[in-house]
C-alpha positions in Angstrom: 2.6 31.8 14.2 1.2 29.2 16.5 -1.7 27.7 16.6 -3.8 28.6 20.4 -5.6 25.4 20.7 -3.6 22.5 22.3 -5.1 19.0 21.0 -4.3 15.5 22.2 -2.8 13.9 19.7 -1.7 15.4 16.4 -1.6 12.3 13.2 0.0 14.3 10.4 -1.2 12.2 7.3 -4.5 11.0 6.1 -3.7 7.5 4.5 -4.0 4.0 5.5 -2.2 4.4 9.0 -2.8 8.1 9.6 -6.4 8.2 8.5 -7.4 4.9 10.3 -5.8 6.3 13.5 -7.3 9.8 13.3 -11.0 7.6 13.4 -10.6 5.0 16.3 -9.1 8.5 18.4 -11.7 10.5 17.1 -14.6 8.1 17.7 -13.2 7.3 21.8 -13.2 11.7 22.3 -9.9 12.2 21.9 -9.0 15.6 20.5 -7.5 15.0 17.5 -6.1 17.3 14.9 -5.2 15.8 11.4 -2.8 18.0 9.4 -2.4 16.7 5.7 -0.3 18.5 3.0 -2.7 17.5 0.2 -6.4 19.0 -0.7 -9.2 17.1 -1.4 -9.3 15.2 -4.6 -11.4 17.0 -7.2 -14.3 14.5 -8.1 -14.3 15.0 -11.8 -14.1 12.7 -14.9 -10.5 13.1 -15.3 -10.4 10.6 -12.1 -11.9 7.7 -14.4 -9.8 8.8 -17.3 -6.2 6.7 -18.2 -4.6 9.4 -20.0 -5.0 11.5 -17.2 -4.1 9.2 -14.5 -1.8 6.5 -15.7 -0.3 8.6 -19.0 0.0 12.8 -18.1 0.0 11.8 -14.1 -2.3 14.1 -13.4 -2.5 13.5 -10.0 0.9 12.5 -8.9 2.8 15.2 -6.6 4.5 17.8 -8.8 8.2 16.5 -7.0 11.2 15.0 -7.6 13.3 12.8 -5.8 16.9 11.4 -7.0 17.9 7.8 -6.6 21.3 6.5 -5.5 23.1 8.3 -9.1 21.6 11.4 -8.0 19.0 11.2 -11.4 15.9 13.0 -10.9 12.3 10.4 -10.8 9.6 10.8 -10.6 7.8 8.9 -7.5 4.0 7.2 -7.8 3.2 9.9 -4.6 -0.6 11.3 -4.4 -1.1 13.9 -2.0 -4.9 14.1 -0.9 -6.9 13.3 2.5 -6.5 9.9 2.1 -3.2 9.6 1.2 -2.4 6.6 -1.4 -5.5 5.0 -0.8 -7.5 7.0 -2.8 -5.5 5.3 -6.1 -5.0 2.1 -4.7 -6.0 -1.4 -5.8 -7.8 -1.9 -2.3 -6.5 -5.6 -2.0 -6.8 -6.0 2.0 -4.9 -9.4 2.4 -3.7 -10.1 5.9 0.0 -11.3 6.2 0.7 -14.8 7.0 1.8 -16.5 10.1 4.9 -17.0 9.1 5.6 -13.6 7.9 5.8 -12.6 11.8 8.8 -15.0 12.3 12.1 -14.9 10.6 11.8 -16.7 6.5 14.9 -17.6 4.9 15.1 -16.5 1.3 17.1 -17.3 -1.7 18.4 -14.1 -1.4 19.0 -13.5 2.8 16.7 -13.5 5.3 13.5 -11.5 6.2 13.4 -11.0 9.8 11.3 -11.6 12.7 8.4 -9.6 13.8 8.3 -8.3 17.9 4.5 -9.5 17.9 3.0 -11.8 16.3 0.0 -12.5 14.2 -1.9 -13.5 17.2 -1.3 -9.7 18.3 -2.8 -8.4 15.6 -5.5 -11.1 14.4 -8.6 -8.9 16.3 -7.4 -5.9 14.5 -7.0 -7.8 11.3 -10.6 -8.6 11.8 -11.9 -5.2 13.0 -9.9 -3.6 9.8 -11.9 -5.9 7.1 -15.1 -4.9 8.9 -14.2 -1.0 8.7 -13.3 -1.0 5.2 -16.0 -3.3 3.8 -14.0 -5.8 3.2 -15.4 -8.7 0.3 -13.8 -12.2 1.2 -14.5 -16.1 2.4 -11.8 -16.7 4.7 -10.4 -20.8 4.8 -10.7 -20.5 0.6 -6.6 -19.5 0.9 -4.7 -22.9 2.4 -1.4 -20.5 3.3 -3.7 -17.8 5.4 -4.2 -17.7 8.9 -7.0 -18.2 11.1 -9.4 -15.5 11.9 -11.6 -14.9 14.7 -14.7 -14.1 12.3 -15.9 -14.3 8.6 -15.4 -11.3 6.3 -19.0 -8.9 7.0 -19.3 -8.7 3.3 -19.3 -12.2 1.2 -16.7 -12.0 -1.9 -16.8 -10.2 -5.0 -17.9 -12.9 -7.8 -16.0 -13.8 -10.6 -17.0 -12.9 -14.3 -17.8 -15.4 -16.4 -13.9 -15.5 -17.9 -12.4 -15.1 -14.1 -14.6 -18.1 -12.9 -13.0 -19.8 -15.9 -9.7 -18.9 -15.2 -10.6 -20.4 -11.5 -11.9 -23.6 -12.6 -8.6 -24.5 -14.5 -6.6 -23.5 -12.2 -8.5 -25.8 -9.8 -7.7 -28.2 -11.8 -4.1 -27.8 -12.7 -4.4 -28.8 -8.4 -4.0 -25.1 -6.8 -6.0 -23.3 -4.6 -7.4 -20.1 -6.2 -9.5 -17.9 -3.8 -11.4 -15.0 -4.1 -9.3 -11.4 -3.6 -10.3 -9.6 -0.4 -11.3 -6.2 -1.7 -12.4 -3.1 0.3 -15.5 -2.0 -1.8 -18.9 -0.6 -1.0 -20.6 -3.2 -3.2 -23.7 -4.9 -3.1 -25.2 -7.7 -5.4 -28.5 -8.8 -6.5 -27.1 -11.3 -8.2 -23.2 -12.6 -9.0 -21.7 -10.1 -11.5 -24.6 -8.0 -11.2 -24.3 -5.0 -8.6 -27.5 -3.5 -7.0 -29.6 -0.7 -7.6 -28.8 1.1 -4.3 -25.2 -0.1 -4.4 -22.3 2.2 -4.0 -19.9 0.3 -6.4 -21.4 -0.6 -10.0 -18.3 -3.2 -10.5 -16.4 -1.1 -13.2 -12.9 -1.2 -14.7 -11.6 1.3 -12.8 -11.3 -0.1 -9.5 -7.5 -0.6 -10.1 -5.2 3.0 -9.4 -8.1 4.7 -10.3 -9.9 7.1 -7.7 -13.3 6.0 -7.1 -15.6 9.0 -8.4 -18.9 7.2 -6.7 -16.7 6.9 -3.5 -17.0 3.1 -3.3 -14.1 2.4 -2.5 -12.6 1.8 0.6 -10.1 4.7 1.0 -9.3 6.5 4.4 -11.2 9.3 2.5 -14.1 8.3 2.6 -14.0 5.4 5.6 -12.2 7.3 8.2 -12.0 11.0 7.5 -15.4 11.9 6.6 -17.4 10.2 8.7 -16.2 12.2 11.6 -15.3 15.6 10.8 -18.7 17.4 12.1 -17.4 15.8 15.6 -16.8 18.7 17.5 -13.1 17.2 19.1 -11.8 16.8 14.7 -9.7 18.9 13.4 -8.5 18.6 9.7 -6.4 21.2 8.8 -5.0 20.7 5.0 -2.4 22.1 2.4 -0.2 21.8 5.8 3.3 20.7 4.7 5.1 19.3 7.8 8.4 20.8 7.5 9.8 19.1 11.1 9.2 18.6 14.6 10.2 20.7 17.8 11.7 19.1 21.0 12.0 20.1 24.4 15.7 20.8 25.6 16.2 17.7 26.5 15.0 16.0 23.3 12.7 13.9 25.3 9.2 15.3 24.1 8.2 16.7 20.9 6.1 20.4 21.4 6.1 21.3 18.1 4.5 20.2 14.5 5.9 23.4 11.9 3.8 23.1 9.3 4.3 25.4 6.0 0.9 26.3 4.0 0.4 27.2 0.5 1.0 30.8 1.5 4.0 30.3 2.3 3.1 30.7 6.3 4.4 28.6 9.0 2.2 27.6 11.9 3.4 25.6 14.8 0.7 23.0 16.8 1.0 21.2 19.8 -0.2 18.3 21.2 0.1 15.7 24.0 0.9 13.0 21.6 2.5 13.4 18.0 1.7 10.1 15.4 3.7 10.1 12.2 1.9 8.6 9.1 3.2 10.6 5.9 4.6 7.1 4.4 7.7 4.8 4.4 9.8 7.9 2.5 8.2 11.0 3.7 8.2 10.0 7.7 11.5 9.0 7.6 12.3 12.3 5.5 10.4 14.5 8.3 12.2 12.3 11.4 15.4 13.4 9.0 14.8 16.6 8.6 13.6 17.6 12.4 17.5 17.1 13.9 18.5 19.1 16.9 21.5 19.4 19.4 19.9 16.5 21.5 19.2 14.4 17.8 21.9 15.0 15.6 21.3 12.3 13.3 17.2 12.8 13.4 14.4 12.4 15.4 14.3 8.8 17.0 17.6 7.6 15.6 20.2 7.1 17.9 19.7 3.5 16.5 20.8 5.4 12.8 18.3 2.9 11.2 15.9 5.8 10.3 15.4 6.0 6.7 17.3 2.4 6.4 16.0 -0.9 5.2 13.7 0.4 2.4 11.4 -2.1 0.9 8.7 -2.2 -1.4 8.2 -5.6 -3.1 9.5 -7.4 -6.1 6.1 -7.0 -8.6 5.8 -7.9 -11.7 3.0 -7.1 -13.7 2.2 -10.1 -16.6 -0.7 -9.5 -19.1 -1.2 -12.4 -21.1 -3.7 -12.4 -24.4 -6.3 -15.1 -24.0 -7.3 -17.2 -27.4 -11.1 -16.0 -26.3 -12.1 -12.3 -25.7 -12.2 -11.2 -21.9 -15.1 -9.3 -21.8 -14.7 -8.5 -17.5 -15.2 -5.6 -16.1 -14.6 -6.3 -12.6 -11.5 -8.1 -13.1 -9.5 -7.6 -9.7 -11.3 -11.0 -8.0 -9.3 -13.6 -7.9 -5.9 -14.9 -6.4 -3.4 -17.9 -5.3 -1.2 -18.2 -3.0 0.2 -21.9 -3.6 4.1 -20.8 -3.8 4.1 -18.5 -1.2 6.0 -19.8 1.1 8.0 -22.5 -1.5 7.5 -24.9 -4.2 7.9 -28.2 -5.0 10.9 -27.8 -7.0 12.4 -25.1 -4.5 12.8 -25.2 -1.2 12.4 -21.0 -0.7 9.9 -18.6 -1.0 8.4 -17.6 -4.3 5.6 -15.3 -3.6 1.9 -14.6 -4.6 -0.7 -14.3 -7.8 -3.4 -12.0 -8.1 -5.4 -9.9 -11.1 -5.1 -6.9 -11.6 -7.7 -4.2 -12.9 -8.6 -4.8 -16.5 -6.1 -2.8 -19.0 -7.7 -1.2 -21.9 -5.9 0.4 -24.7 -4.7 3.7 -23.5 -3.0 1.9 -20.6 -1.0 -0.7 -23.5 -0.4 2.1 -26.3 1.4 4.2 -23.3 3.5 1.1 -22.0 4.2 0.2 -25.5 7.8 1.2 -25.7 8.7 -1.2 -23.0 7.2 -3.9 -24.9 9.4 -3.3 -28.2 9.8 -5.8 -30.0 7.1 -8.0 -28.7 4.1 -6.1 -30.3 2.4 -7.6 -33.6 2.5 -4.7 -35.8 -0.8 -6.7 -37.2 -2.7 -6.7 -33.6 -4.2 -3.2 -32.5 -3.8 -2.1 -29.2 -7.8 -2.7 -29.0 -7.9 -6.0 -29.8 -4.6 -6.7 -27.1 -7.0 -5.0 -24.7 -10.0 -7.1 -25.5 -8.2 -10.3 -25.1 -5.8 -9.3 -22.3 -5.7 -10.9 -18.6 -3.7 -8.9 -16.0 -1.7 -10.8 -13.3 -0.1 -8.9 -10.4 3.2 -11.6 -9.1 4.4 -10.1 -5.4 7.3 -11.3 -4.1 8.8 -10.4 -1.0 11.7 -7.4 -1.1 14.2 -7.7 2.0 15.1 -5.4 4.3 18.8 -3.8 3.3 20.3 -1.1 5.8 21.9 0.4 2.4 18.3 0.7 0.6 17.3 3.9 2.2 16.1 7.4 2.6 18.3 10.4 3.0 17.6 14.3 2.8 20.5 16.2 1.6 21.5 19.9 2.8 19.0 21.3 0.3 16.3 18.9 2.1 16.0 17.1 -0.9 14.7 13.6 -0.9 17.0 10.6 -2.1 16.0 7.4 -2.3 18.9 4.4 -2.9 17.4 1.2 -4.0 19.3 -2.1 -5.3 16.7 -3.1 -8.1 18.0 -6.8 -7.8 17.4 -7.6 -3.9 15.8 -11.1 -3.6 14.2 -11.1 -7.3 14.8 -14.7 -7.8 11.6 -15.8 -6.1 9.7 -13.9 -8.1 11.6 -14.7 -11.3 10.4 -18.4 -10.8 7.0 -17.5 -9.9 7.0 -15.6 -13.3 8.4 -18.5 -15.0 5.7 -20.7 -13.6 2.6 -18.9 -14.4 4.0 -18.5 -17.8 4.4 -22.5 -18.3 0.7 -22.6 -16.6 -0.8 -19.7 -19.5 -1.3 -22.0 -22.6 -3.3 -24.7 -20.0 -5.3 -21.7 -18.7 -6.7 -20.5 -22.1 -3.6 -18.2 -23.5 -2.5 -19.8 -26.0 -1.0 -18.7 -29.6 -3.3 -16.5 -30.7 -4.5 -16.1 -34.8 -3.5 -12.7 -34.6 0.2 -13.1 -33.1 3.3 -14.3 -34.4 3.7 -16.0 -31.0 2.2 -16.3 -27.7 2.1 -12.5 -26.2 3.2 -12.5 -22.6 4.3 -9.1 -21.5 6.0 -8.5 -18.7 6.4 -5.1 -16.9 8.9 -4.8 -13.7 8.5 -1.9 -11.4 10.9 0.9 -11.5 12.4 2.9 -8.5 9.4 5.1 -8.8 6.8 2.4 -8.0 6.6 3.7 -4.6 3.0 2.1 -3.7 4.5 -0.5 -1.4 6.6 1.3 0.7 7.8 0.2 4.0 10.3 -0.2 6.5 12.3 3.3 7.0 11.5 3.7 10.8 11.6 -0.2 11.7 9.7 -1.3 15.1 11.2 -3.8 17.9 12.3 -4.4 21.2 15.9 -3.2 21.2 17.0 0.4 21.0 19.9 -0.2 19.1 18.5 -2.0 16.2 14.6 -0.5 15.9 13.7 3.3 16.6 10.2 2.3 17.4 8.9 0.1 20.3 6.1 -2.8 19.8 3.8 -0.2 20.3 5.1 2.1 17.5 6.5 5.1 20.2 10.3 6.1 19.8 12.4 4.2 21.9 13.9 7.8 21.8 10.8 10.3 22.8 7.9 10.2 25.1 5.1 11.0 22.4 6.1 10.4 19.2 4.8 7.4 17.3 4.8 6.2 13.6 1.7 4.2 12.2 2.4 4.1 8.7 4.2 1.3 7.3 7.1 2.8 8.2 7.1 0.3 11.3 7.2 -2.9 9.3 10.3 -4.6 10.0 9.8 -7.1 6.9 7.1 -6.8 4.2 6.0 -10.2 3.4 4.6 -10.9 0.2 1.0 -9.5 0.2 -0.3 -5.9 0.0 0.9 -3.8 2.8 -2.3 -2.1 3.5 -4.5 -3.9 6.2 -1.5 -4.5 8.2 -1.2 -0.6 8.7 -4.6 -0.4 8.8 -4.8 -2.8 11.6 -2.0 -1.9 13.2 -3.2 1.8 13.4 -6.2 0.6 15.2 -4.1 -1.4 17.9 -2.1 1.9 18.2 -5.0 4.1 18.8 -6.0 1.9 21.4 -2.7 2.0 23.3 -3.4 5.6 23.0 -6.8 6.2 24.2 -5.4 4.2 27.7 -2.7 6.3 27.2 -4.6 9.4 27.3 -6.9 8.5 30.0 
């Protein structure tokens, strides 16, 4: 079947990219119809719950994809309006300056960007603003500059984080306070307001927000303008590919399969891709034709190539004094970022993470073996435990990619050990900081408890890169504007476009980005 009404653009996806899009069209007239594959997430206590979220996966997608042996994973995928964002962290850094030119690595070189931060600076600013964004810019020496202050000031540091800030203050780094996107407001530090949105619980950290305070597409983008009369959300609408003209030079076609088992075909004057890194470049895959053998947008045959999704490593260190904090996920440093004293090449970035309790430690256990006092309950761990989140930049490799086999499959080949050494050392010098910053040997341990936890092939939440942007048409398949060198009205606003990562959450670049994008397309349109 086919749907009768014609819109003006069609954004299949909901997230970060797709969601922020939908809004800036939707808020300038455009006619826009989202189609997302997901439902809305189900507010009930299960979302604040880590057995069901972190332990059964309650809400992951109920798929499979294989890796480069052709073994089955699991991927960290949620399908809901709002995409990924409804479980994210909602850390909204911007990149750095530098991360728009070409940075040599240890391990190669991450390439340059076809605009530059002064491109997208505005948009950086009108994205914190959107998505309520908590910060004090000029507190982070390795940021760049911005045209405005945050609209919200920063999320204040429990007593054990403000600790944690004055030692590393005075170990001579340059601790700042974590931009977050939350709906929070405080009568006093560490003490949210009666009429606030956000009550500064634990669960700010891969946790969907039952109060909706946080800043998710959800609830910043797509609600606020569905009862517009020119918005459209259709959902449970699986994008199966896209339809061409003969000539391959337009697309007329979105096939979309429902839960039914229908197929309905839409059509608009513009088509925007934001599905993710994997699943666009899956879709561009999938949607070959005569004129496209090799996919939608490829003739460069980088679609689907030069995966990347960060080199993270999550550290949770047992402090000699209890860590009472609830809001822990307020406070980062940047000092190696871009190199060290002792190294001339890029090591990466430190920030919390949500507070762990004991459900989260008892299930990641069994990587741990070994290190684990039998004598020290998972409780107490909990109690005592400080999470660190080291990000380290992953570089783009044509051979880390997505394919779809003949059974439309998704594969996903990643080299697990592409540019870790950065991050190895960033590891190694947070560890030697630990016992100056309050973890030290602990009554209850054998030893000082450090655990480490790297990030499988599953650990999908940074993905990037698949459907690369630039200037030349035989080495990108998007323009600087994010249209298909290849077709008139396709364009991909995900972070499928990046065509390096940096070494920061992905986030507010797409979200940016996606806003420069729709305004390309509103002058577009008129």
């Amino acid at each position: 079947m086919a749907d009768e009404q014609h819109y003006d653009v069609i954004v299949i996806g909901t997230g970060a990219g797709g969601g922020t899009i939908g809004h800036r069209l939707a808020i300038q007239g455009v006619r826009v119809l989202w189609l997302e594959r997901g439902s809305f997430l189900p507010r009930e206590l299960d979302n604040w719950d880590t057995k069901a979220v972190f332990v059964r996966g309650t809400y992951l997608a109920h798929e499979q994809w294989y890796d480069r042996h052709g073994h089955e994973f699991q991927p960290e995928v949620n399908y809901y309006v709002g995409g990924n964002t409804k479980f994210y962290g909602a850390a909204l850094f911007r990149l750095r300056p530098e991360d728009f030119g070409e940075v040599v690595h240890h391990g190669g070189v991450s390439p340059a960007w076809p605009i530059g931060y002064d491109d997208l600076e505005r948009y950086y600013t009108q994205a914190e603003h959107l998505y309520k964004v908590h910060g004090r810019h000029g507190e982070d020496p390795t940021e760049g500059p911005a045209s405005a202050p945050y609209a919200y000031e920063p999320v204040a540091h429990e007593p054990r984080i403000q600790q944690l800030s004055d030692d590393l203050e005075a170990a001579g780094l340059h601790p700042f306070h974590l931009p977050i996107g939350v709906d929070l407001h405080e009568d006093a530090p560490g003490v949210a307001a009666r009429a606030s949105a956000c009550i500064r619980c634990t669960r700010v950290d891969g946790f969907p927000c039952l109060l909706q305070a946080k800043s998710d597409a959800q609830v910043i983008c797509v609600d606020p303008v569905l009862d517009q009369d020119n918005v459209t959300l259709v959902t449970g609408a699986s994008v199966d590919r896209l339809v061409t003209d003969a000539g391959g030079r337009s697309v007329t076609g979105v096939v979309a399969t429902f839960e039914d088992g229908t197929t309905t075909t839409f059509s608009a004057d513009v088509v925007v891709v934001a599905c993710g890194a994997v699943n666009s470049a899956a879709l561009l895959l999938r949607s070959a034709t005569d004129a496209h053998p090799e996919g939608l947008a490829n003739s460069s045959g980088v679609v689907g190539r030069y995966y990347m999704r960060h080199n993270n490593v999550a550290v949770m260190a047992v402090s000699v004094e209890p860590n009472p904090t609830r809001f822990q996920k307020t406070l980062a440093f940047n000092d190696w970022y871009l190199g060290a004293d002792d190294w001339d090449y890029p090591l990466g970035g430190v920030q919390m993470l949500g507070k762990s309790d004991d459900a989260m430690i008892h299930a990641e256990a069994p990587r741990w073996a070994g290190k684990l006092s039998p004598d020290l309950p998972f409780e107490v761990i909990a109690h005592h435990a400080v999470d660190f989140w080291l990000c380290g930049e992953d570089l783009p490799r044509p051979e880390n990619r997505v394919t779809v086999d003949k059974d439309l499959r998704v594969h996903l080949a990643l080299d697990e050990d592409n540019n870790v050494e950065g991050v190895r050392r960033l590891r190694h010098k947070l560890d030697g900081m630990l016992s100056h910053l309050g973890m030290q040997h602990h009554r209850l341990l054998d030893h000082s408890l450090y655990l480490h936890k790297s990030m499988p092939v599953g650990a999908t939440a940074h993905q990037a890169g698949t459907v690369r942007f630039g200037t030349d048409p035989a080495s990108s398949a998007l323009d600087p504007f994010c249209k298909a060198h290849d077709l008139d009205n396709l364009y991909v606003v995900d972070t499928s476009f990046f065509p390096s990562i940096g070494a920061v959450n992905p986030s507010l670049t797409a979200i940016a980005n996606a806003l420069r994008v729709g305004d390309h397309l509103v002058e577009r349109l008129r």
